[in-house]
LUMVEXKE-345656 format. One record per residue (C-alpha): residue number from 0; residue in one letter; x, y, z. Coordinates in Angstrom, 1 decimal, padded with zeros to 4 digits. Example, Ala and Ser with C-alpha at 12.3 -4.5 7.8 and 13.67 -1.06 7.14 Angstrom:
! residues 2
+-----+-----+--------+--------+--------+
|   n | res |     c1 |     c2 |     c3 |
+-----+-----+--------+--------+--------+
|   0 |   A |  012.3 | -004.5 |  007.8 |
|   1 |   S |  013.7 | -001.1 |  007.1 |
+-----+-----+--------+--------+--------+
//
This chain:
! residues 378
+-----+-----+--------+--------+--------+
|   n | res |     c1 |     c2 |     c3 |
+-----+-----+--------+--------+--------+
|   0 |   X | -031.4 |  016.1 |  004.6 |
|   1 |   X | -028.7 |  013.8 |  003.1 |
|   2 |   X | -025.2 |  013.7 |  002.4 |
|   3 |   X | -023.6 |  013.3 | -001.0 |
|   4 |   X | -020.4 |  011.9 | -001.8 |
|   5 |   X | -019.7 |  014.6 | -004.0 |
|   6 |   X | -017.1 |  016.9 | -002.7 |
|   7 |   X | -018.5 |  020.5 | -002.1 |
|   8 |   X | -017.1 |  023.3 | -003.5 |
|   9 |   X | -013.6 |  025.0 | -001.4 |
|  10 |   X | -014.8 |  028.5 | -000.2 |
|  11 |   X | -012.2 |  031.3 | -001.5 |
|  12 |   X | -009.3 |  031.1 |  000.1 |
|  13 |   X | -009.2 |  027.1 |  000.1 |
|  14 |   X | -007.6 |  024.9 | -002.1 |
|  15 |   X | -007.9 |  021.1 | -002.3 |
|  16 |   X | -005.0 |  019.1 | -000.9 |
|  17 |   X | -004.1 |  018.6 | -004.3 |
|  18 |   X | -000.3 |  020.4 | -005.4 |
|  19 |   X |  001.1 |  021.1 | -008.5 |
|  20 |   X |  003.0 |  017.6 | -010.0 |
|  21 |   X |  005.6 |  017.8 | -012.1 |
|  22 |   X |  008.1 |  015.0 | -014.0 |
|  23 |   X |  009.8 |  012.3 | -011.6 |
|  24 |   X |  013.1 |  014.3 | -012.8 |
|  25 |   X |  015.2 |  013.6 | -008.9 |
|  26 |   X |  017.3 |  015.8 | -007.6 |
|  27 |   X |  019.7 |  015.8 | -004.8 |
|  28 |   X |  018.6 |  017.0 | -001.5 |
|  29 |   X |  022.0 |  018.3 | -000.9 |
|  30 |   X |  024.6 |  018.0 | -003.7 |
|  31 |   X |  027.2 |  015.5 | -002.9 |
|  32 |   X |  025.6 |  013.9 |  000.0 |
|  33 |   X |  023.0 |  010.8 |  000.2 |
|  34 |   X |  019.3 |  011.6 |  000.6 |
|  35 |   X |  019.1 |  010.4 |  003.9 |
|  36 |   X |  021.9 |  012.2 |  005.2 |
|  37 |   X |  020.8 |  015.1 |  003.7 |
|  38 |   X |  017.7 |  014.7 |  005.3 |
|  39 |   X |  019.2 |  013.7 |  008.9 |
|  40 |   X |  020.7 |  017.3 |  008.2 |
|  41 |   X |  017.9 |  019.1 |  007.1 |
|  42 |   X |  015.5 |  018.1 |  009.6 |
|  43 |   X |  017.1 |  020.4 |  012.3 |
|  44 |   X |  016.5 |  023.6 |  010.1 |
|  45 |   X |  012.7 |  025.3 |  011.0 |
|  46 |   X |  010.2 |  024.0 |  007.9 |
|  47 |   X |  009.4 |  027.6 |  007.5 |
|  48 |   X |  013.1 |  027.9 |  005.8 |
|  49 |   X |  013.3 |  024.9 |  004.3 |
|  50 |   X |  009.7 |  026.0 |  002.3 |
|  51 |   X |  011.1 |  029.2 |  000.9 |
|  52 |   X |  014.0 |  027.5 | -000.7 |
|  53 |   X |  013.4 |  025.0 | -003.1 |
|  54 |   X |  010.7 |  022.7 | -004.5 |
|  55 |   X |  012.7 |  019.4 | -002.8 |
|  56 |   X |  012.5 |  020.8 |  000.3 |
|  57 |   X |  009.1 |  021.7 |  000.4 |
|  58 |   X |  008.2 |  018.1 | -000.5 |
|  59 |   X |  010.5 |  017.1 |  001.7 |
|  60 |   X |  008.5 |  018.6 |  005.0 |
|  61 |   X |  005.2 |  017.1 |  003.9 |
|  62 |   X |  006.9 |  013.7 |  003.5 |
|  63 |   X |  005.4 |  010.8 |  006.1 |
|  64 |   X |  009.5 |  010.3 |  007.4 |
|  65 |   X |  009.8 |  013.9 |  008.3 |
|  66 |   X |  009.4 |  015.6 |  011.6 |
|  67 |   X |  005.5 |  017.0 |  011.5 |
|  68 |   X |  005.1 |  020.7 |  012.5 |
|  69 |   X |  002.0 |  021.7 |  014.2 |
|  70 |   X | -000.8 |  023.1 |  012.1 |
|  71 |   X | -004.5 |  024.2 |  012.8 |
|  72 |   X | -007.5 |  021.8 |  012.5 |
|  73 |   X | -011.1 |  023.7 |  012.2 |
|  74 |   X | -014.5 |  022.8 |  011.7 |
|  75 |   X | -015.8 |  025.5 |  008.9 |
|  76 |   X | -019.1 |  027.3 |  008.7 |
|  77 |   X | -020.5 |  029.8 |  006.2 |
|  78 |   X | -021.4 |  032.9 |  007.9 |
|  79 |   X | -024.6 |  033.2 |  006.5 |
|  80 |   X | -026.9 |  030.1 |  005.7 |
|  81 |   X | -029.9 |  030.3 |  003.5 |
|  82 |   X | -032.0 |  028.1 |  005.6 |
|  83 |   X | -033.7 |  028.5 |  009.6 |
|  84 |   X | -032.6 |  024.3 |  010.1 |
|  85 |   X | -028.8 |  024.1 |  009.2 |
|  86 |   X | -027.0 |  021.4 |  008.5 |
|  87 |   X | -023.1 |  020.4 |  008.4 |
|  88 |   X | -022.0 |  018.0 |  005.5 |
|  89 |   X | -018.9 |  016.4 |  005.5 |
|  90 |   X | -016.9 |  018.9 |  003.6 |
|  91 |   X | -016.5 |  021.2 |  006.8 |
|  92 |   X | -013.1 |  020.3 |  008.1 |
|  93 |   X | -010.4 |  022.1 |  007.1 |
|  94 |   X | -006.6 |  022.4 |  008.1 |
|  95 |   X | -004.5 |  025.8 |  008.3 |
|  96 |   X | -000.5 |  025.0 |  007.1 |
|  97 |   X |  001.3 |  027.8 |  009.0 |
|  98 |   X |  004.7 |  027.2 |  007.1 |
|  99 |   X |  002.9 |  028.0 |  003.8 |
| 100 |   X | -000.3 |  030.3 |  005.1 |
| 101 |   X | -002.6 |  028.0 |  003.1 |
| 102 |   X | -006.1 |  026.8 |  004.3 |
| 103 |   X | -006.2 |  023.3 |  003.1 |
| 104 |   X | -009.7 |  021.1 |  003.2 |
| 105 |   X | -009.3 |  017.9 |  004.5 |
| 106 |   X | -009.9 |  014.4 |  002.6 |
| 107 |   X | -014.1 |  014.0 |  002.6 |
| 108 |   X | -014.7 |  011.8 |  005.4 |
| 109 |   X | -017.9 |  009.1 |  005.1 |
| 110 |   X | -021.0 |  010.7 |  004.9 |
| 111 |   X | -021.8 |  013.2 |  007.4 |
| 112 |   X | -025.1 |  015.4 |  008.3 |
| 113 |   X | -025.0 |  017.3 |  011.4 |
| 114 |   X | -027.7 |  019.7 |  012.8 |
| 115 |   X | -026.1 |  022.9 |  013.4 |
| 116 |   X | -028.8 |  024.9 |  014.3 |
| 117 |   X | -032.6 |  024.5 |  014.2 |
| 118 |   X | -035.4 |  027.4 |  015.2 |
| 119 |   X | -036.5 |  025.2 |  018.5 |
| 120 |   X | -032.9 |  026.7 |  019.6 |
| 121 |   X | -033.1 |  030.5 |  018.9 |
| 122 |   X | -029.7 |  031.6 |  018.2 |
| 123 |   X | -027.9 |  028.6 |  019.6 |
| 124 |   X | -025.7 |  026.6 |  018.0 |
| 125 |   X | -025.9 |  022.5 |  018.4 |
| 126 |   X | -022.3 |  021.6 |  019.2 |
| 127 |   X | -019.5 |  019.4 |  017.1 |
| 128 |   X | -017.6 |  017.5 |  019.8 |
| 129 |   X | -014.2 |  016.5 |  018.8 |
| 130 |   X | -011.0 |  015.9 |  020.6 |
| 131 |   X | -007.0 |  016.3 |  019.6 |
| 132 |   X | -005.5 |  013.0 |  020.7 |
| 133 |   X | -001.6 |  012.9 |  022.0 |
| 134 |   X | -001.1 |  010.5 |  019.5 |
| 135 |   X | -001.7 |  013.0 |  017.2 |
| 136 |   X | -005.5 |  012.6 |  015.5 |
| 137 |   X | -008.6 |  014.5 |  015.7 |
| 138 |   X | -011.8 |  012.6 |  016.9 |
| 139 |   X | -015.5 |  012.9 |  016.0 |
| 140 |   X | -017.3 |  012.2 |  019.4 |
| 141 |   X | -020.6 |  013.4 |  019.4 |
| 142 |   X | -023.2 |  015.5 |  017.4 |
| 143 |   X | -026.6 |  016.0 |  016.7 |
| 144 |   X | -028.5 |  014.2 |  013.6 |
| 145 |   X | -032.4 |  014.9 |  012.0 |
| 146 |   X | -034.7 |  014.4 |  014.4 |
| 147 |   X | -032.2 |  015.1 |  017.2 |
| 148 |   X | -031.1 |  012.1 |  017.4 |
| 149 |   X | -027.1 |  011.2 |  018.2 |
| 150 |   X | -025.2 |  011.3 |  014.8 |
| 151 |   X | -022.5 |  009.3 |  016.0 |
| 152 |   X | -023.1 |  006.2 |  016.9 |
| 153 |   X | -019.1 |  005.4 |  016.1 |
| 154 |   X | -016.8 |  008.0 |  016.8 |
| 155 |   X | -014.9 |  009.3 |  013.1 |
| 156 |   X | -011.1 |  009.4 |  013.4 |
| 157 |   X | -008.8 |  011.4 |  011.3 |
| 158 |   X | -005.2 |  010.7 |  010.7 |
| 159 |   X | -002.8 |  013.5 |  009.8 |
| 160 |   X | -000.2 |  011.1 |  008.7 |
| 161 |   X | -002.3 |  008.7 |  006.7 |
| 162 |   X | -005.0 |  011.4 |  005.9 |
| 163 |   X | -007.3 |  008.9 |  005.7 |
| 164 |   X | -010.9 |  008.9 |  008.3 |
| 165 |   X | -011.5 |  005.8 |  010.2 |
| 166 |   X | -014.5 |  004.4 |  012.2 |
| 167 |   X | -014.0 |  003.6 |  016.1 |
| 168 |   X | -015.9 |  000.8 |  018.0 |
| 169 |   X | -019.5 |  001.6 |  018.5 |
| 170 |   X | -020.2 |  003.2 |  021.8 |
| 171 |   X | -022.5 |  001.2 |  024.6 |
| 172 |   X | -025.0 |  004.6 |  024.4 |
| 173 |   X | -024.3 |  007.1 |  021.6 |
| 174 |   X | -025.2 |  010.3 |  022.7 |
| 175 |   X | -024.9 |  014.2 |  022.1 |
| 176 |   X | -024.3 |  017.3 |  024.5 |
| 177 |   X | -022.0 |  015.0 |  026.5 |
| 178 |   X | -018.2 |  015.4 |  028.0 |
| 179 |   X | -015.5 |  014.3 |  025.8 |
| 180 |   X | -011.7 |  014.3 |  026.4 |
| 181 |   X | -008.7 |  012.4 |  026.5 |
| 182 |   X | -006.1 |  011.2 |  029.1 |
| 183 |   X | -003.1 |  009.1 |  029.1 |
| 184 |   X | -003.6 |  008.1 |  025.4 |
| 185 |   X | -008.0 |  006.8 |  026.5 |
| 186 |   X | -010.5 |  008.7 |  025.5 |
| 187 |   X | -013.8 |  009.4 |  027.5 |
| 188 |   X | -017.2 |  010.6 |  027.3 |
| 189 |   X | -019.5 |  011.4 |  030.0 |
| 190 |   X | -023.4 |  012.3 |  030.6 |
| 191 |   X | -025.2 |  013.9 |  028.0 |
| 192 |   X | -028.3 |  012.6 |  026.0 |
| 193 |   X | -029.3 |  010.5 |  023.2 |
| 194 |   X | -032.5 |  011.6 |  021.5 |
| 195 |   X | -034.2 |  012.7 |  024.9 |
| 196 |   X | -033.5 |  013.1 |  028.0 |
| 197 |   X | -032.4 |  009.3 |  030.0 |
| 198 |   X | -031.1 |  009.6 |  033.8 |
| 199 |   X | -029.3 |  006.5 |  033.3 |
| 200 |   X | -027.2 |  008.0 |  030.0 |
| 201 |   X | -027.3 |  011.7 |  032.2 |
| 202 |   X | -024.9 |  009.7 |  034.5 |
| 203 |   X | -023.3 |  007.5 |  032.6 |
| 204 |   X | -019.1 |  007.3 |  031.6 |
| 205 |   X | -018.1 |  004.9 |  028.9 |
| 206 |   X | -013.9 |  005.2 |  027.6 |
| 207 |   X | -011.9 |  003.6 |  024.7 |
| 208 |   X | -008.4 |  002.7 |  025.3 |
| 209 |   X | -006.9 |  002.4 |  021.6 |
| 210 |   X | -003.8 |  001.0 |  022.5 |
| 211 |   X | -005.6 | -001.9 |  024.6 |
| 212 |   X | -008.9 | -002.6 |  023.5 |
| 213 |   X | -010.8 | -002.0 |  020.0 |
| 214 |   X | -014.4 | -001.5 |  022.0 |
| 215 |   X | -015.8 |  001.2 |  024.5 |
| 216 |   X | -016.1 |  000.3 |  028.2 |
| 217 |   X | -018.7 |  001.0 |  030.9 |
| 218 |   X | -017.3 |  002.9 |  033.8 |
| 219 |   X | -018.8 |  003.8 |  036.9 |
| 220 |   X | -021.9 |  006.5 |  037.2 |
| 221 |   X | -021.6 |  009.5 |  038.0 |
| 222 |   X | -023.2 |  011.1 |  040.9 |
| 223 |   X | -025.8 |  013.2 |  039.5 |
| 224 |   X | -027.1 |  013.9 |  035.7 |
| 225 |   X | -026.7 |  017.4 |  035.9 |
| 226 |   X | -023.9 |  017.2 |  033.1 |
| 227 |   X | -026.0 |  016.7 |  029.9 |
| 228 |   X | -027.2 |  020.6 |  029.6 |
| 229 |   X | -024.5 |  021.3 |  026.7 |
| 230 |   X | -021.3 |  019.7 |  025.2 |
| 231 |   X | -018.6 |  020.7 |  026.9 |
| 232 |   X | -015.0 |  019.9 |  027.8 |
| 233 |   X | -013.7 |  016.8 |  030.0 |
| 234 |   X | -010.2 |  018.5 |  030.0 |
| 235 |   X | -006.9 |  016.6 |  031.6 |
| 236 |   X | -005.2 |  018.3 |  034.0 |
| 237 |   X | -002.4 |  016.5 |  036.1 |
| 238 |   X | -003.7 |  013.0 |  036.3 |
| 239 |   X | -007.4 |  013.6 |  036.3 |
| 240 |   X | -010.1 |  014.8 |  034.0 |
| 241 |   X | -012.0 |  017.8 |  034.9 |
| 242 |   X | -015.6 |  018.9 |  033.7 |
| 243 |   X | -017.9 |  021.7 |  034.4 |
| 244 |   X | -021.7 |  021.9 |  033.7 |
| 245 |   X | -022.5 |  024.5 |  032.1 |
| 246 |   X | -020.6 |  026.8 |  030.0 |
| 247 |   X | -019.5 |  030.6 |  030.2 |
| 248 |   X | -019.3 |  032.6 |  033.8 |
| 249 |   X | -022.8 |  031.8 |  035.4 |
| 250 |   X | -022.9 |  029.7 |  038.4 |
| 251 |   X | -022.0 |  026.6 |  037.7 |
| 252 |   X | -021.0 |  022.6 |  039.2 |
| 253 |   X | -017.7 |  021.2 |  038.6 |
| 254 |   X | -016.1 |  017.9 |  039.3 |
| 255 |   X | -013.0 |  015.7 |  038.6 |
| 256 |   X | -012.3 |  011.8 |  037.5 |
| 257 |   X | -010.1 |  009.7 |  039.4 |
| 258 |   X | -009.4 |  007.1 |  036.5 |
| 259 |   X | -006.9 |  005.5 |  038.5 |
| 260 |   X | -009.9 |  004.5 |  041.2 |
| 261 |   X | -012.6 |  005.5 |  038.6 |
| 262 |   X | -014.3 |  007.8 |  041.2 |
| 263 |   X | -015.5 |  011.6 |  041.1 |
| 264 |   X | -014.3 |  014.3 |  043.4 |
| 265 |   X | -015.9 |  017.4 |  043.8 |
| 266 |   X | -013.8 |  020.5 |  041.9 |
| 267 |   X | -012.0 |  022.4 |  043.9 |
| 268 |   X | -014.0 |  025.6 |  045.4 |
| 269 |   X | -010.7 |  028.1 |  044.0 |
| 270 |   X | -010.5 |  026.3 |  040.4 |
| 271 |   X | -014.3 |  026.4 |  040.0 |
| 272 |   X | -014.7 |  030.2 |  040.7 |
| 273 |   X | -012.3 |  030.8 |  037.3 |
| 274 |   X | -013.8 |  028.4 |  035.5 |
| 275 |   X | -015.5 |  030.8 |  032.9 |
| 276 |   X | -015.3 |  029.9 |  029.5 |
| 277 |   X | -013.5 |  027.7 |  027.5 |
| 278 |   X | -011.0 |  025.4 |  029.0 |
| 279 |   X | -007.8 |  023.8 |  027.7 |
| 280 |   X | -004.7 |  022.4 |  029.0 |
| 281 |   X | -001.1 |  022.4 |  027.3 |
| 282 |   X |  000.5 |  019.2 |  026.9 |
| 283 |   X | -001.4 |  017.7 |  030.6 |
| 284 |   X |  000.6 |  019.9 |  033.1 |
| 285 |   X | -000.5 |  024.1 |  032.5 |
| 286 |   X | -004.5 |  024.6 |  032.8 |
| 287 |   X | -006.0 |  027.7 |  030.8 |
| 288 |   X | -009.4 |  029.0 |  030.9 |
| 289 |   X | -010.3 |  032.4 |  029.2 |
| 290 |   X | -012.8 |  034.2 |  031.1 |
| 291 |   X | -015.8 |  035.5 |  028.0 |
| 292 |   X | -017.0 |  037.9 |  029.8 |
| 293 |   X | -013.6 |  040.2 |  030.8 |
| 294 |   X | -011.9 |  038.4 |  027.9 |
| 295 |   X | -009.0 |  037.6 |  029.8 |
| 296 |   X | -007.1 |  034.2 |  029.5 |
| 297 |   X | -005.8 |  032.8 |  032.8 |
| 298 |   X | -003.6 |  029.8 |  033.8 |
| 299 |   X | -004.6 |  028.0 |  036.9 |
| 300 |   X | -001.5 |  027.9 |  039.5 |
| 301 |   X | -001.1 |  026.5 |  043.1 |
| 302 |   X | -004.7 |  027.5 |  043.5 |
| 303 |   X | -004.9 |  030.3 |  042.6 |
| 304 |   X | -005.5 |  032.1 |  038.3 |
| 305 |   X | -003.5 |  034.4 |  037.2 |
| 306 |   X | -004.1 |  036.6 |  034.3 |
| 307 |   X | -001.8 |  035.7 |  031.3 |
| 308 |   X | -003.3 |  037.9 |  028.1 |
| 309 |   X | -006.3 |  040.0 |  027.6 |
| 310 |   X | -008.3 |  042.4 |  024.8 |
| 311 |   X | -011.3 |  042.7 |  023.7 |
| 312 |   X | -011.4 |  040.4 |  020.7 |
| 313 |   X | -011.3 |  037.8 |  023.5 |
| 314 |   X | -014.8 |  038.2 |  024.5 |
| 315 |   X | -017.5 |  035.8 |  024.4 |
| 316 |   X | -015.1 |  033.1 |  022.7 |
| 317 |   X | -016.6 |  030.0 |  021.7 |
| 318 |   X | -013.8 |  027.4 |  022.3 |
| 319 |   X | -010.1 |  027.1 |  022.4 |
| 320 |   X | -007.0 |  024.5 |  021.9 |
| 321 |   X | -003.6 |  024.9 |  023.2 |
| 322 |   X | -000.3 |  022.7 |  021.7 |
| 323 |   X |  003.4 |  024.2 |  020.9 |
| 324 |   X |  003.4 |  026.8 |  023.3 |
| 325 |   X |  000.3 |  028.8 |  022.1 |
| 326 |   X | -003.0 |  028.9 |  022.5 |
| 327 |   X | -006.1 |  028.9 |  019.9 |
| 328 |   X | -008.6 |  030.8 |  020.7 |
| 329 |   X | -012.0 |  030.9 |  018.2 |
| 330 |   X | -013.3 |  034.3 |  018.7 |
| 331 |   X | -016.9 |  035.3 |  018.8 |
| 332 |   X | -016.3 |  036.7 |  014.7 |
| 333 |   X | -014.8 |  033.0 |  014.1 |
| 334 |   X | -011.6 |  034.1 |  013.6 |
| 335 |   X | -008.4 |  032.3 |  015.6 |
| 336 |   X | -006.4 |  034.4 |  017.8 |
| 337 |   X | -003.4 |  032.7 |  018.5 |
| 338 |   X | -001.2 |  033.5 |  022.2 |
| 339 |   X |  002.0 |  032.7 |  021.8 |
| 340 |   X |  002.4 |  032.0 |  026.1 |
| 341 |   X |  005.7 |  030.3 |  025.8 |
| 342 |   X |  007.7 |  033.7 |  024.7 |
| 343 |   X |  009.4 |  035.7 |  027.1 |
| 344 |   X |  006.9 |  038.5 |  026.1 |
| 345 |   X |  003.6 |  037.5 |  024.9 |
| 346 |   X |  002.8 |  037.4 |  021.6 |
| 347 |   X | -000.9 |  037.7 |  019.2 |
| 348 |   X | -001.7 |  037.4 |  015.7 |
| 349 |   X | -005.2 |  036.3 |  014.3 |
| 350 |   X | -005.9 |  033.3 |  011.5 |
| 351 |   X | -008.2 |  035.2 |  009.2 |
| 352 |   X | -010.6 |  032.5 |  008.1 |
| 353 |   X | -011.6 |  032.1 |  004.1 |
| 354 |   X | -014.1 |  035.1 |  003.5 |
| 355 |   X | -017.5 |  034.2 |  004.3 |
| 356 |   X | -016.3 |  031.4 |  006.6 |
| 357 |   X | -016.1 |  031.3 |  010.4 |
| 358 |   X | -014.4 |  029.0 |  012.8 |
| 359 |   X | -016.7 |  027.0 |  015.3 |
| 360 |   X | -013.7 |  024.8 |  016.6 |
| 361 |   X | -010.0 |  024.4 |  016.4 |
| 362 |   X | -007.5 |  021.6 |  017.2 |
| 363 |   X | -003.7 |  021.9 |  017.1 |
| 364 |   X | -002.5 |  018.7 |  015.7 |
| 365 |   X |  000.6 |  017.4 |  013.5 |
| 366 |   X |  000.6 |  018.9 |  009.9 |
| 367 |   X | -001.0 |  016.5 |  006.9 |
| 368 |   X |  001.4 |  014.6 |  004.6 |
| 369 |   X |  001.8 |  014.9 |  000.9 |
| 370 |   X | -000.2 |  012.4 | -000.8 |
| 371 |   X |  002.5 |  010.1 | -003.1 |
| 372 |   X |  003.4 |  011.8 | -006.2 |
| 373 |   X |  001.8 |  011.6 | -009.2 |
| 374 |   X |  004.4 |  010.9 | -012.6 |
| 375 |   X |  003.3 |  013.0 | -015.3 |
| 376 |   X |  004.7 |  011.9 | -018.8 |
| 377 |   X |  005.1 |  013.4 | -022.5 |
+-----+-----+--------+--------+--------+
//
């Protein structure tokens, strides 16, 4: 099945990123004072204010030069597709603004075509794997093409800032249902497969340090290829990386990267019994994992988890992010439930997807920026 370059149709609910323009008519940020005072003043006062006042301000938040708020970053699925074989094109990432409660699609990126389900898998999805950077983008690692083959062979990178999509370096052994994460600003990938089953891609660990390097690097093996099962996190957690093999609260390995002496160590007997569901860490120092089964999230402390939120609606969750104090979780409906774990008292609400739509990933990442206005005449 191939892509098109034609952009598909917004589900209800969606609009393109695309705002009303009117005449370059400029007014003053603040009567009486410079622009860029006024915005030195202005940027200390919550977006969410600054939105409800005036049309200045609101372009002022979405400006490249002002402080980003977070927003949501989702992959998008129709709820119901016509066919048995399901593909993804590359109009299925989407961004939710939480200052003005819009869902937003995000600028096409080249052309995409991911299997998301075929009927040699009964009722299994084929996993997306993408990653939140520090610096602030969201990363296309791996996927699954026609033919099961690896439909990444470079990983896609999204700026916020830019909004533009850019190619990485092409990766020594493109592969799907692999480890991906990030550390220290380099990002990793680990095991997995490329279109069948190879011990020596089972085992292998290749990262790309952006900052130092514009090409992937061979690290060494892993111990065993019992990683490759199912995509699955590579989450950093106070200096080291951390990965289990197989997803929800069956038994289970685990193990951790050393990247300082690029070496594995097994994962600790305590951490591994709560590892059982989704895994994400707030800003590298707090560890969360939400247990599917119970549908309880818990933080992992001196050794020991302790519960931090539960209810139903946390059941069976397919993934979750965590960024600003909160984490994302994409229930089993595909809605987002969002834990506010940095109040005093915990707080929920839930990010209603665009009807007949359903979350399959989320990423909490700085907002998009306005694309430069457009100067209407006559």
């Amino acid at each position: 099945m191939a892509a098109t370059n034609d952009a598909p149709a917004a589900p209800a609910g969606v609009t393109y990123y695309k705002r009303q323009r009117f005449p370059d008519h400029h007014h003053p940020l603040l009567p009486g004072l410079p622009d860029h005072v006024a915005h030195l003043c202005l940027s200390r006062v919550p977006p969410s204010t600054l939105f409800n006042v005036c049309r200045s301000w609101r372009q002022l938040i979405y400006s490249p030069s002002f402080p980003s708020f977070l927003s949501l970053y989702t992959l998008l699925l129709p709820k119901n597709f016509p066919d048995r074989t399901q593909y993804l094109d590359s109009g299925c990432f989407f961004s939710y603004d939480p200052v003005s409660c819009d869902w937003q699609q995000l600028p096409i990126p080249p052309d995409l075509c991911l299997l998301h389900r075929h009927p040699s898998f009964l009722s299994r999805d084929l996993s997306v794997q993408s990653i939140s950077t520090a610096a602030g983008s969201l990363v296309l690692l791996a996927a699954t093409a026609e033919h099961f083959l690896p439909a990444l062979p470079r990983p896609l990178v999204f700026n916020p800032i830019s909004r533009k999509w850019t190619f990485g370096p092409q990766l020594a052994a493109p592969r799907r249902w692999c480890a991906a994460g990030e550390s220290g600003g380099v990002i990793y990938v680990a095991s997995g497969m490329g279109s069948y089953y190879n011990s020596r891609i089972a085992r292998s660990v290749e990262k790309w340090d952006r900052m130092n390097g514009d090409n992937w690097e061979m690290l060494g093996e892993m111990r065993n290829g019992n990683f490759c099962r199912e995509g699955t996190e590579l989450v950093s957690w106070k200096g080291r990386l951390w990965m289990v093999n197989v997803k929800g609260s069956g038994p289970k390995e685990g193990v951790g990267y050393d990247a300082v002496n690029d070496d594995w160590v097994e994962m600790p007997a305590g951490m591994i019994c709560g590892w059982k569901g989704p895994a994400a860490t707030m800003d590298g120092e707090t560890l969360y994992v939400l247990d599917e089964e119970e549908g309880v999230l818990r933080k992992y402390d001196d050794g020991i988890w302790v519960d931090v939120w539960g209810e139903e609606r946390l059941k069976r969750a397919n993934q979750m992010a965590a960024g600003g104090g909160r984490v994302c979780v994409v229930c089993t409906g595909g809605e987002i439930l969002v834990v506010d774990v940095a109040a005093a008292e915990i707080r929920t609400w839930v990010v209603e997807t665009p009807p007949g739509y359903r979350a399959m990933s989320v990423h909490v990442l700085p907002r998009m920026t306005e694309p430069e206005p457009e100067i209407e005449f006559g």
